[in-house]
LORODO-379816 format. One line per field, with one value per atom (N, C-alpha, C): x, y, z; residue in one letter; atom name. Coordinates in steps of 0.001 Angstrom, whole numbers, plus 500000, padded with zeros to 6 digits. Layout:
% LORODO-379816
X	(X,...)
Y	(Y,...)
Z	(Z,...)
resn	(A,...)
name	(CA,...)
% end
This chain:
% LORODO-379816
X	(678863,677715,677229,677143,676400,675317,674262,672836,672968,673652,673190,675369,674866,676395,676166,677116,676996,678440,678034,679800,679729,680521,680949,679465,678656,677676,677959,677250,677300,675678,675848,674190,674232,673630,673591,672068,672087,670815,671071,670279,670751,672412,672863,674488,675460,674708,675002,675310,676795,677258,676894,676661,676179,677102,677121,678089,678677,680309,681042,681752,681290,681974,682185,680869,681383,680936,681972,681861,681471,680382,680571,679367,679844,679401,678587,677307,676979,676394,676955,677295,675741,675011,674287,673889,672644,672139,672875,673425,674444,673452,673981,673519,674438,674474,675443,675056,675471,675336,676054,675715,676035,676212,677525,677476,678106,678245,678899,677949,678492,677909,677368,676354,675024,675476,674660,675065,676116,676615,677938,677630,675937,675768,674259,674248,674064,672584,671957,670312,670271,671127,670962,671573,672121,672639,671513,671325,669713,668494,668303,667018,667955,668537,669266,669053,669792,669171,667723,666729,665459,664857,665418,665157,664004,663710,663595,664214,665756,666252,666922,667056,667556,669120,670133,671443,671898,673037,673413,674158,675038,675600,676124,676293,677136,675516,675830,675052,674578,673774,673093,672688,672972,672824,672173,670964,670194,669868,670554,670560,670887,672195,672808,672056,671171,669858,670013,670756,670625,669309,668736,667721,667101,668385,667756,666868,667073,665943,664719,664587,663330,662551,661404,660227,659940,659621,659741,658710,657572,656559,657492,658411,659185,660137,661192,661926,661676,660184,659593,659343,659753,659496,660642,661824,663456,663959,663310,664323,663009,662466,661812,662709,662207,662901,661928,662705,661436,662630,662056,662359,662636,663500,663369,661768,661494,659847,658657,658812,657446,655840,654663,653987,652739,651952,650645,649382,647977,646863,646444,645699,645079,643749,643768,643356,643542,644745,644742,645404,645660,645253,646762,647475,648677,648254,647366,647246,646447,646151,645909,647311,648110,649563,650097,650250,651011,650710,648976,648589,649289,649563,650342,651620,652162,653237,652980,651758,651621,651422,651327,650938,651346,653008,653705,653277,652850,652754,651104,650237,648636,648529,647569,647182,646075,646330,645213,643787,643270,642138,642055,640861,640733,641572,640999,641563,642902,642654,643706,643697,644835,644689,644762,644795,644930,646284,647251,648702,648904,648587,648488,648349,647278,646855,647329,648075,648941,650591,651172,651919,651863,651131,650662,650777,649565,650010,651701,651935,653499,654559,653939,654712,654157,653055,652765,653688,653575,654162,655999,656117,657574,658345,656877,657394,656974,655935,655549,654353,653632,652464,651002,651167,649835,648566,649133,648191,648004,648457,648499,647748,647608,647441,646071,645209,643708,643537,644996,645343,645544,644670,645716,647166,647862,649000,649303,648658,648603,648606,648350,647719,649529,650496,651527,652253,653517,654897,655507,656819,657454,658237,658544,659110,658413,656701,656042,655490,655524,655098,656255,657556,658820,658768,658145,657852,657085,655799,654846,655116,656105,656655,657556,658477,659128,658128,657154,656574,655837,655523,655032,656327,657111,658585,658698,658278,659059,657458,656132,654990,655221,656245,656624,657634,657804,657967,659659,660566,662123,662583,663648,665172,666706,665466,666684,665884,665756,665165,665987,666095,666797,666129,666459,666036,666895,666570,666989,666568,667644,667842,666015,666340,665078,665009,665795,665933,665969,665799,665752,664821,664530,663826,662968,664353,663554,664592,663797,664766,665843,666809,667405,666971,665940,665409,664894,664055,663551,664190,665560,666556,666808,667029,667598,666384,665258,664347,664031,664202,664176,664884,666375,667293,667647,667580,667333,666203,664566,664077,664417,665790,665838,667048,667790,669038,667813,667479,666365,666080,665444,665175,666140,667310,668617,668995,669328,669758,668967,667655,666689,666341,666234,665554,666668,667597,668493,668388,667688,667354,668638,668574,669909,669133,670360,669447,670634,670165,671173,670304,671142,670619,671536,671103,671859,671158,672590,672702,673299,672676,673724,673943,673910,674416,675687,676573,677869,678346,678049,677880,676943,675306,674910,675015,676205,676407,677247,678262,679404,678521,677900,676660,676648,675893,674814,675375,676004,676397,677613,677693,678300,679104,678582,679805,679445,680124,680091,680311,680124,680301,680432,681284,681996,681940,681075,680964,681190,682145,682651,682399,681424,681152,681325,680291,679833,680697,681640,683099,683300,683730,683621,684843,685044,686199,686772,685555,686453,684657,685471,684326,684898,684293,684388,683873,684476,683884,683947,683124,683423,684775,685291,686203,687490,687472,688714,688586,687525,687647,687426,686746,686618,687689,688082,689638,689454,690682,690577,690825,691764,692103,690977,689863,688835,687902,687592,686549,687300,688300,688755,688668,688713,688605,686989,685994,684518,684021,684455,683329,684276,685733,686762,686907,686678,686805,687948,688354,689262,688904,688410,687693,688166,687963,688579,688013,688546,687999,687949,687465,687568,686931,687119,686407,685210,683872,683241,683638,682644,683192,683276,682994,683164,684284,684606,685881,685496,684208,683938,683476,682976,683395,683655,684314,684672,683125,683849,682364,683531,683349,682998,682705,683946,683705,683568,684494,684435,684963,684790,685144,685369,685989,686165,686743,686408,686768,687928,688913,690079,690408,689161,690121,690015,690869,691280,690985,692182,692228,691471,690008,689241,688124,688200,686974,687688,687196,686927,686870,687739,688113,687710)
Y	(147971,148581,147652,148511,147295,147794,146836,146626,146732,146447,146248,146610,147627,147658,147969,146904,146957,147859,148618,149728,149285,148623,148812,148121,146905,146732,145815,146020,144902,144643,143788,143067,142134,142558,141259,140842,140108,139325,139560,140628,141136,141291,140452,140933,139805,138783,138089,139014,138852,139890,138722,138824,137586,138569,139555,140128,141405,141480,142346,142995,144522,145359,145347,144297,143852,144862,145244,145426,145148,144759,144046,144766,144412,144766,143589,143994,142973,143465,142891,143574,143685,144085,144078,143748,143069,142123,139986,140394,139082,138034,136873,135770,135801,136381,136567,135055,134301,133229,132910,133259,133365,131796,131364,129907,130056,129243,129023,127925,127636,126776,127452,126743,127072,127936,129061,130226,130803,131323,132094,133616,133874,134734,135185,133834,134344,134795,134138,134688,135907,136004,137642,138378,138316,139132,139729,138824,139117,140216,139342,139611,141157,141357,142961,143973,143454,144036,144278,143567,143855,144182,144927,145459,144797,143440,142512,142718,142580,142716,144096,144700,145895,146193,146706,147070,147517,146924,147923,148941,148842,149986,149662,150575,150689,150793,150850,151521,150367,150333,149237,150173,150479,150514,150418,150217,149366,150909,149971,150927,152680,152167,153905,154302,154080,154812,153843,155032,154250,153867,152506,151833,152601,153218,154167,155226,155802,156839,156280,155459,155046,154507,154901,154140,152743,151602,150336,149744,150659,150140,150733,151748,152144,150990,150350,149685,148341,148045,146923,147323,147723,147883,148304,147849,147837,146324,145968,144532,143900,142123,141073,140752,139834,138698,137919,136516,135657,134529,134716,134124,132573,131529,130440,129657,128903,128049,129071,130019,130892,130306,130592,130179,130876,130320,130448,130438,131300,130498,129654,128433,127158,127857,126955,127286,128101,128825,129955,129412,130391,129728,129923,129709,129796,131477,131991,133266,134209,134062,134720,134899,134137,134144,134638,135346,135565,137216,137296,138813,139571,138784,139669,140329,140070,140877,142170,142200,143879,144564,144177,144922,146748,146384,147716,148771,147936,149232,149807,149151,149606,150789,151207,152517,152011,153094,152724,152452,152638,152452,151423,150804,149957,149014,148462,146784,146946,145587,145269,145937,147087,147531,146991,147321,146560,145888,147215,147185,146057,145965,144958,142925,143131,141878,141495,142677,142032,141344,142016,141472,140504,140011,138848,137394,137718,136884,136860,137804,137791,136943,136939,136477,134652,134566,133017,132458,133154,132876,132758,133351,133254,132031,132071,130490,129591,129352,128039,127557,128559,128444,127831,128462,128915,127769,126422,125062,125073,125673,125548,126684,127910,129447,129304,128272,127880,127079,126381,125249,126044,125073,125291,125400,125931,125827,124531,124246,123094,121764,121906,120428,120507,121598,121669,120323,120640,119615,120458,119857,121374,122099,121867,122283,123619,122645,123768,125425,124703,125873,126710,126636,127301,128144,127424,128377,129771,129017,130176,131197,130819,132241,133000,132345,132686,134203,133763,134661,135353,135141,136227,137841,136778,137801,138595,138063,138689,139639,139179,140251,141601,141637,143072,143780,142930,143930,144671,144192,144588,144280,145308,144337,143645,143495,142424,141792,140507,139496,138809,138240,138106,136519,135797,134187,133537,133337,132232,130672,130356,128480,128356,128618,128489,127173,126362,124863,124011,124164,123372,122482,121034,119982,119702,120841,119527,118385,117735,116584,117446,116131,116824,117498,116934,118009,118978,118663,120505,120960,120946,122036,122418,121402,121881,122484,122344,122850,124707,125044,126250,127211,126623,127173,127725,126594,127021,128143,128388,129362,130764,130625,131899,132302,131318,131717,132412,131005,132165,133673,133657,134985,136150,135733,136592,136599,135825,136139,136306,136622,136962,138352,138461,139715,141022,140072,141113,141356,140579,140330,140050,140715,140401,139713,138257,137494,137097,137199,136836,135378,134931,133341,132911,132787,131301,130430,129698,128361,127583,126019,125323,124641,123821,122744,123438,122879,124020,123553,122258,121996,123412,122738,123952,125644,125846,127147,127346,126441,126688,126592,126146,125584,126683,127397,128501,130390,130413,131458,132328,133391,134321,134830,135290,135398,134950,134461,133609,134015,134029,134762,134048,133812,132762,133414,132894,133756,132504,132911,132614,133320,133122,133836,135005,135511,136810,137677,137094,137555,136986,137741,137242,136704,135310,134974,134991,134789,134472,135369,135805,136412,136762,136203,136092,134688,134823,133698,132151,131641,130143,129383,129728,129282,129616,131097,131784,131679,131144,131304,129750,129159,128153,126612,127068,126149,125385,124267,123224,124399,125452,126550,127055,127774,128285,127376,126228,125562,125080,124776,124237,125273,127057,128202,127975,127475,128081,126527,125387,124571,123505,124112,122795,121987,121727,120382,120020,118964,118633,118271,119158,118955,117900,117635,116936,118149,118543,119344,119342,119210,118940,120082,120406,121126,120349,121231,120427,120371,119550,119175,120202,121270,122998,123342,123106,123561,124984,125172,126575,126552,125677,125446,124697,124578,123606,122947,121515,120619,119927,119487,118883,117214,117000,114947,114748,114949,114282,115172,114662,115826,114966,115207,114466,115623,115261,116239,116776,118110,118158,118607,118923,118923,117494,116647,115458,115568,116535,116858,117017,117892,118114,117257,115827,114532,113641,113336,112548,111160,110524,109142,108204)
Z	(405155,405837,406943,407905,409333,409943,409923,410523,411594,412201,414105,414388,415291,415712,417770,418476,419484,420576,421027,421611,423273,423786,425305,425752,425451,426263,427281,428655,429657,429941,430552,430566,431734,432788,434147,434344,434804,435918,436663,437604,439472,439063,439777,440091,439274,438538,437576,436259,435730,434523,433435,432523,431652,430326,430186,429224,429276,429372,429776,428629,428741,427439,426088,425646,424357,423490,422392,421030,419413,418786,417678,416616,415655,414639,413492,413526,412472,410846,409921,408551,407914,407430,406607,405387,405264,403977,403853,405045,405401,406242,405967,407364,408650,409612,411242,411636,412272,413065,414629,415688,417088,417389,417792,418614,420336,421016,421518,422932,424011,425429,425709,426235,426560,427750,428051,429074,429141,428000,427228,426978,427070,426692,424975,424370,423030,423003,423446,423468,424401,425765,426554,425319,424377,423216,422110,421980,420938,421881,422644,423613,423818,424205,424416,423141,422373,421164,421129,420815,421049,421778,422561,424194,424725,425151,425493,427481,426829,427985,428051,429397,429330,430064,428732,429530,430333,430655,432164,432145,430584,430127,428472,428381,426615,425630,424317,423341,421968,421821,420488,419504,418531,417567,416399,415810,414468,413074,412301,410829,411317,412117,412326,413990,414119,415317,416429,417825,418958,419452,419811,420083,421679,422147,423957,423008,421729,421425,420709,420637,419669,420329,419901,420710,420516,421154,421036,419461,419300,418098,416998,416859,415867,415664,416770,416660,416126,416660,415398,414094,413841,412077,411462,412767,412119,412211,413511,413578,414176,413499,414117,414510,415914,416991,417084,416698,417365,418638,419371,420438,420878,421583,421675,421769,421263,421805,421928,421078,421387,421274,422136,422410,421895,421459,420419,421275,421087,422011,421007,421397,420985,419621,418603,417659,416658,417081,416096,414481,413161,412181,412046,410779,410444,409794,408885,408422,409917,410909,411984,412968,412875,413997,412847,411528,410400,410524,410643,410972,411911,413125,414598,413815,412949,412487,412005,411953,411153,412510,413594,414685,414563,414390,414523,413298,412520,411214,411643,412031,412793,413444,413034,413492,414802,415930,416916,416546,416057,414979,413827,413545,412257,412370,411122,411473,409933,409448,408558,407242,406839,405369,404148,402955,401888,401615,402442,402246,402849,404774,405297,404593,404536,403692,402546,401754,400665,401147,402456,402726,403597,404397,404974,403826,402308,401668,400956,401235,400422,401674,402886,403812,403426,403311,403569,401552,400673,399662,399625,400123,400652,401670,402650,403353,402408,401965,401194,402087,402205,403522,403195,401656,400806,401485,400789,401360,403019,403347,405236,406126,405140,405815,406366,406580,406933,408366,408231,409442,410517,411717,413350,413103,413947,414009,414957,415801,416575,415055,414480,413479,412206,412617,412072,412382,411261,411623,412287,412804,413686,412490,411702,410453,409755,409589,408649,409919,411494,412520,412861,412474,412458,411324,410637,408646,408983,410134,410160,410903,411813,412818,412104,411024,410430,408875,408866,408102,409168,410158,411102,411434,411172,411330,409943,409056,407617,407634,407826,408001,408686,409532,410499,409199,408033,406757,407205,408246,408842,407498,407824,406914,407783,409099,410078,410890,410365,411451,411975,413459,414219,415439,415253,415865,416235,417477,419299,418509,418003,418428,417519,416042,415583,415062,415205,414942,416042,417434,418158,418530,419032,418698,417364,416390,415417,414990,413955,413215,412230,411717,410495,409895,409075,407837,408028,408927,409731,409621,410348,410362,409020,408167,407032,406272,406340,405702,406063,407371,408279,408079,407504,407310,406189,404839,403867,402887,403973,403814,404267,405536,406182,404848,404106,403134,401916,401513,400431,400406,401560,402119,402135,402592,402624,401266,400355,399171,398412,398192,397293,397792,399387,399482,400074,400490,400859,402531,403021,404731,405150,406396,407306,408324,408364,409096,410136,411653,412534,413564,413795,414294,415593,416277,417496,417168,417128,416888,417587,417608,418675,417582,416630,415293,414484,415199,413987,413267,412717,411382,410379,410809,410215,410190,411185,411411,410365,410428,409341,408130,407169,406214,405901,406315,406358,406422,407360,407897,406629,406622,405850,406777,407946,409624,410359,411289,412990,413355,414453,415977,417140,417869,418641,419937,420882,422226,423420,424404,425645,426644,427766,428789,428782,427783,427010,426905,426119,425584,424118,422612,421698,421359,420845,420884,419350,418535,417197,416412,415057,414121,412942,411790,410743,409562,408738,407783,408451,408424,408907,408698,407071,406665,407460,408178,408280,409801,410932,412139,413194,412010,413090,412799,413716,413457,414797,414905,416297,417199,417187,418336,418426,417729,418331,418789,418242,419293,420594,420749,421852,422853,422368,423319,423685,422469,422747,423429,423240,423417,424755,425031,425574,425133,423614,422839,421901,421987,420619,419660,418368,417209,416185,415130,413212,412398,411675,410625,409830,408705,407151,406197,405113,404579,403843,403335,403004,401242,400688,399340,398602,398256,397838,398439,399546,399853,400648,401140,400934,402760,403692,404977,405590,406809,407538,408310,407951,408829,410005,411374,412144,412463,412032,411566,412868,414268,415028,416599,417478,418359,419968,420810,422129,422808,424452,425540,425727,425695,425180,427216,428215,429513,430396,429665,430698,431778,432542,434128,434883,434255,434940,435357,434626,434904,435788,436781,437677,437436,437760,437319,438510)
resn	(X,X,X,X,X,X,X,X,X,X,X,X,X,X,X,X,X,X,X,X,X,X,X,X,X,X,X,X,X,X,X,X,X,X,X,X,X,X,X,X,X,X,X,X,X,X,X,X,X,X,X,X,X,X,X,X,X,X,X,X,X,X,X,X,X,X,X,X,X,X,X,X,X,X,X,X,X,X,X,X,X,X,X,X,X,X,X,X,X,X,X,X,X,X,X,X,X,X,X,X,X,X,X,X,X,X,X,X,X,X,X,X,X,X,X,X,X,X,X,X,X,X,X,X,X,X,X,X,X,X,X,X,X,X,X,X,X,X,X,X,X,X,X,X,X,X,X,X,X,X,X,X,X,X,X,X,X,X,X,X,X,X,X,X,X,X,X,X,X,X,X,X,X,X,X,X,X,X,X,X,X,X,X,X,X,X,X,X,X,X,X,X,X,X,X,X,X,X,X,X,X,X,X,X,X,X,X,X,X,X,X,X,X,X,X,X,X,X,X,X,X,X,X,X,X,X,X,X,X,X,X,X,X,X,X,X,X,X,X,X,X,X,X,X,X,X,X,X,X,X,X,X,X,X,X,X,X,X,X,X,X,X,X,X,X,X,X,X,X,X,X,X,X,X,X,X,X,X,X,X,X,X,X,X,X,X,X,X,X,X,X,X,X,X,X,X,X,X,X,X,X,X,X,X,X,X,X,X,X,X,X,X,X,X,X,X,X,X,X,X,X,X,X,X,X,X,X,X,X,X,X,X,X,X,X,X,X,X,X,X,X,X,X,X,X,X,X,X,X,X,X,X,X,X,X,X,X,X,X,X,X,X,X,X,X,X,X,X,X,X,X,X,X,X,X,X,X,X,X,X,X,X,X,X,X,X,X,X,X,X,X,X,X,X,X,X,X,X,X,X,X,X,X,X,X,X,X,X,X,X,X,X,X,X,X,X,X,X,X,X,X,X,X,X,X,X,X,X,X,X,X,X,X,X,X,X,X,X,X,X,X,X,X,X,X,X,X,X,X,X,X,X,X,X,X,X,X,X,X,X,X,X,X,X,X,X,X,X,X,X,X,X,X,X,X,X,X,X,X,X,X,X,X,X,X,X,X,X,X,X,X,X,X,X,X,X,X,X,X,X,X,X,X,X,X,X,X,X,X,X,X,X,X,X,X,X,X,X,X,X,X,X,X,X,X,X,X,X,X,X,X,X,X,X,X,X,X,X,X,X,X,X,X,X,X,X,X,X,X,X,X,X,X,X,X,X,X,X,X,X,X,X,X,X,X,X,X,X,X,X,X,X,X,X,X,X,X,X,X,X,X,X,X,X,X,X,X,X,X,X,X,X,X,X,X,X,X,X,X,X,X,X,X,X,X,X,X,X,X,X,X,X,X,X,X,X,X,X,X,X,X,X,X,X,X,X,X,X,X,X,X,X,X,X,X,X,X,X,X,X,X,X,X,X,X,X,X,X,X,X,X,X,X,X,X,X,X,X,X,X,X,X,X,X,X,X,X,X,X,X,X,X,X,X,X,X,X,X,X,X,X,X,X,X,X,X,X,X,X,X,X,X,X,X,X,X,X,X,X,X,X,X,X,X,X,X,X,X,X,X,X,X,X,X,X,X,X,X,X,X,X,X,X,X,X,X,X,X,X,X,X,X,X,X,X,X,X,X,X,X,X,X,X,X,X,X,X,X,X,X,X,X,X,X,X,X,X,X,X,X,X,X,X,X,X,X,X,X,X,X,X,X,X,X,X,X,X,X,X,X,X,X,X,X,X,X,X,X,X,X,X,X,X,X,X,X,X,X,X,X,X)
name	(N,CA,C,N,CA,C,N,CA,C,N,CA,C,N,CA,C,N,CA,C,N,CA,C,N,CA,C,N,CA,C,N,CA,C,N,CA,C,N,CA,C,N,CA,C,N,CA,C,N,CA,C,N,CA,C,N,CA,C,N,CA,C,N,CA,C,N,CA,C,N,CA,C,N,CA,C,N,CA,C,N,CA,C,N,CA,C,N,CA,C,N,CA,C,N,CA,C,N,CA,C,N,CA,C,N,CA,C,N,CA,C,N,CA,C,N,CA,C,N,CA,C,N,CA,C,N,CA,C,N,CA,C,N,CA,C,N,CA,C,N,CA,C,N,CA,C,N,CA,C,N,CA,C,N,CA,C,N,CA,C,N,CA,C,N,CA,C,N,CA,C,N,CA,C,N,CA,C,N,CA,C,N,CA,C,N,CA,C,N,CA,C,N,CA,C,N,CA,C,N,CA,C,N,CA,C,N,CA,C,N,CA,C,N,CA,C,N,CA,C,N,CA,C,N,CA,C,N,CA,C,N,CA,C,N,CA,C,N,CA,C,N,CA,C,N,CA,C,N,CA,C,N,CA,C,N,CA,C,N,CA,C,N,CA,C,N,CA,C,N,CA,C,N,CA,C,N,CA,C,N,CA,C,N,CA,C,N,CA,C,N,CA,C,N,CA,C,N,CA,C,N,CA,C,N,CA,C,N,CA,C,N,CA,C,N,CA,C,N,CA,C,N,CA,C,N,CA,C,N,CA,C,N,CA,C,N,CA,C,N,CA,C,N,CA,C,N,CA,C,N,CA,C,N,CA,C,N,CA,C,N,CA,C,N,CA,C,N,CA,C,N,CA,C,N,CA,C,N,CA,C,N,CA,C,N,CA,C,N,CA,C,N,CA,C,N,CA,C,N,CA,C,N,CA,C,N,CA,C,N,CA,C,N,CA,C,N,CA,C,N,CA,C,N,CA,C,N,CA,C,N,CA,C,N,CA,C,N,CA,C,N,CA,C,N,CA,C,N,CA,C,N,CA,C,N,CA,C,N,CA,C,N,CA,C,N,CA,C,N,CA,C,N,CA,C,N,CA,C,N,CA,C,N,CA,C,N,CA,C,N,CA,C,N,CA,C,N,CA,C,N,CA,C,N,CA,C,N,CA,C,N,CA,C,N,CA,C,N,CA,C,N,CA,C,N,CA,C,N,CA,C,N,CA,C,N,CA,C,N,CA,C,N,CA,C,N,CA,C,N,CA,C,N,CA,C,N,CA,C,N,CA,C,N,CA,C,N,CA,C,N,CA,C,N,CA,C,N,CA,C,N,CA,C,N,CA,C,N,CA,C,N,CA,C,N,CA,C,N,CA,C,N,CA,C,N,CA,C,N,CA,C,N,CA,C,N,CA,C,N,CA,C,N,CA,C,N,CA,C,N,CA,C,N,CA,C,N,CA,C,N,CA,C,N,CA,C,N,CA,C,N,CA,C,N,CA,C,N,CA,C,N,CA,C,N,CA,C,N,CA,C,N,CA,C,N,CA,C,N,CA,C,N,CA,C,N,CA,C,N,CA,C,N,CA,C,N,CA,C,N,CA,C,N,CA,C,N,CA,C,N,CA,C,N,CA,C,N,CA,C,N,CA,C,N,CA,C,N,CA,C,N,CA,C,N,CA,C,N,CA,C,N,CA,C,N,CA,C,N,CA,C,N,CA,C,N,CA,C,N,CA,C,N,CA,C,N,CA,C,N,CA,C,N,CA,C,N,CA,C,N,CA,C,N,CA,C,N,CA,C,N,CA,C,N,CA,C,N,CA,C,N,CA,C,N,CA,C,N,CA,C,N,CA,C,N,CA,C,N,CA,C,N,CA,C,N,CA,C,N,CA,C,N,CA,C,N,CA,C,N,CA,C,N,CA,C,N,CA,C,N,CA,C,N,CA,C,N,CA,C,N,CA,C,N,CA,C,N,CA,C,N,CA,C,N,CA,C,N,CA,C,N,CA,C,N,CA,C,N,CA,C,N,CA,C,N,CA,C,N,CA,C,N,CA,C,N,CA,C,N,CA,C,N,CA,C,N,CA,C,N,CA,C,N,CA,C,N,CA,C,N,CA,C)
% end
């Protein structure tokens, strides 16, 4: 079964093609994980999906229903996106930036329902918010303010949330802390969770499918185990990888890696 299925899309900036004819399918109740060099395509991919950005041709897909017929407040309450570095106004609380998620389910009228407010706390219980849901978001770690967007997303109550590089500037553990709540989430609740990523260590980690994109062209997709080999990174990144499996045996990690086009550096 697939959550998000994409047929023949292209996508430019003015006369810039950023993605040509692609096809893909992403499975449902799964973790998807998007890698590849920076301006390959992977965030104009998302942002398209969430009609964010708008195609230039071909068809998107979400739970069966082309996204050209649905009205945009409907389509939030199929798929959250949270976006690279999204931006907060000053003061607001961790349970007030948690509220904006119910936006789509709101009626033009009245404020927050009972229904509302029970899933708000079910969102801050799920991140691990509870002690924090009072705090600025400004007075966060970047760890625990990734938590809170992250339940602002699971508050829009989807069964596909969808996040741009939701680990970027943090430390190790952040990441690993960010990540491991978005797996929770997927294997407890059954969330389909799709991610760009630039750490492919943690892509391989994490991910149930990859998705390997080259100047918004997909090069490799499937299990970490079964796609990311020295031949596919050397197609996605120009690199000459090491690969090892990790101690499970269950993905490949990334020991070591150097520039595989000689020719092209300047001596």
């Amino acid at each position: 079964m697939e959550a998000i299925r994409v047929q023949n899309l292209s996508v430019a900036y003015e006369d810039n093609l950023i993605i040509e004819n692609m096809s893909l399918s992403i499975p449902s109740g799964k973790i998807s994980i998007i890698i590849g060099a920076n301006g390959c395509g992977k965030s104009t991919l998302l942002k398209t999906i969430a009609r964010v950005i708008k195609q230039r041709n071909g068809d998107i897909l979400i739970n069966g229903k082309n996204v050209k017929e649905q009205k945009e407040k409907y389509l939030a309450t199929q798929v959250a996106f949270l976006p690279q570095g999204p931006v907060y106004p000053p003061g607001l609380t961790v349970k007030e930036l948690i509220a904006f998620g119910r936006f789509p389910h709101q009626k033009m009228i009245g404020g927050l329902r009972a229904h509302d407010k029970d899933i708000i706390e079910w969102a801050i219980e799920e991140t691990e918010l509870k002690e924090y849901a009072d705090r600025e978001i400004g007075n966060l770690s970047g760890g625990q303010r990734q938590r809170a967007w992250i339940a602002m997303t699971l508050a829009q109550e989807t069964d596909i949330i969808m996040l741009d590089e939701p680990t970027t500037y943090l430390d190790m553990s952040y990441q690993l802390e960010v990540l491991k709540v978005l797996e929770r989430l997927n294997k407890e609740k059954k969330i389909t969770v799709v991610i760009v990523l630039h750490e492919l260590n943690n892509a391989c980690r994490f991910a149930d499918n990859i998705i390997g994109l080259k100047q918004g062209k997909i090069i490799c997709q499937g299990t970490p185990k079964e796609v990311i080999t020295r031949e596919s990174l050397k197609e996605i990144y120009g690199i000459d990888a090491k690969l090892q499996l990790s101690d499970d045996r269950r993905y490949p990690i990334c020991v070591e890696y150097d520039m595989n086009h000689y020719d092209d550096l300047s001596v």
